[in-house]
C-alpha positions in Angstrom: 127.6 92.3 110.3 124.2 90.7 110.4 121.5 90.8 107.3 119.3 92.8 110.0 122.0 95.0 111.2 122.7 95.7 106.8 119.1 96.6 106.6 118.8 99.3 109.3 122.0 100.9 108.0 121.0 101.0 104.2 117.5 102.4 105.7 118.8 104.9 108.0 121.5 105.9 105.1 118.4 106.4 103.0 116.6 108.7 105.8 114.2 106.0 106.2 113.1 104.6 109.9 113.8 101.7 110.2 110.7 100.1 111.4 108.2 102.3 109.6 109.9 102.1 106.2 108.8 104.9 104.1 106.6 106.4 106.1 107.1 109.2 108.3 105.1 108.1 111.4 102.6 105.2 112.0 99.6 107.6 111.3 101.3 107.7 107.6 102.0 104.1 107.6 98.3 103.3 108.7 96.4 105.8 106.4 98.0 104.0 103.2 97.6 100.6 104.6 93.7 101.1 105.0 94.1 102.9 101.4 95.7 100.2 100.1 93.2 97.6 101.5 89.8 99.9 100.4 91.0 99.6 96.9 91.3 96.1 96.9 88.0 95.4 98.2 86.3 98.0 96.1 88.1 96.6 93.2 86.7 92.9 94.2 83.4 93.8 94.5 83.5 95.7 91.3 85.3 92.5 89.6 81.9 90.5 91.3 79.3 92.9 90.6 81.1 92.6 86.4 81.8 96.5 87.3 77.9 97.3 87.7 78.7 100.0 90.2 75.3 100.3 91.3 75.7 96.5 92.4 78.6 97.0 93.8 78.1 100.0 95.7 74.9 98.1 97.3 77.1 95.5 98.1 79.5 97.6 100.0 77.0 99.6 101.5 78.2 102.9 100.0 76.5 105.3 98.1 76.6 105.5 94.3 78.7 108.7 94.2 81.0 107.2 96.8 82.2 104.2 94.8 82.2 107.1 91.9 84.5 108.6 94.1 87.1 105.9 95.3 87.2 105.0 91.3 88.6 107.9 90.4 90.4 108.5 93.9 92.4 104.8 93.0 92.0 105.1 89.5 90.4 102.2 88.7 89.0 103.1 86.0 92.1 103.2 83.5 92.8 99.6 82.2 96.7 98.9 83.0 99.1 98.3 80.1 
């Protein structure tokens, strides 16, 4: 049996697909991938702005209470342990 064959039967044993993972169906697998990559850039503009989020939110061209919003949406705000 082949490492790739191994893989699709552990996923598929799981209830996983096999190509999407996790993810129900490429729409899933798209909406957290553009999640996942919105945080990171909000979170690098708020690590170059030294978290002014007016400066940061200028820089992204988003509104105030956007940037407000995607804080809290991603929790940025909490400082990890």
């Amino acid at each position: 049996m082949t490492l790739d064959q191994t893989v699709k039967d552990t996923t598929t044993e799981r209830g996983l697909n096999p190509v999407l993972g996790k993810y129900a169906s490429l729409t899933e697998a798209l909406k957290a991938a553009e999640e996942l990559t919105e945080k990171d850039i909000i979170q690098g503009a708020l690590n170059y702005c030294l978290w002014n989020r007016k400066k940061a939110a200028k820089q992204l061209g988003i509104s105030y209470s956007t940037i407000h919003r995607r804080i809290q949406k991603y929790r940025l705000d909490t400082i990890p342990n």
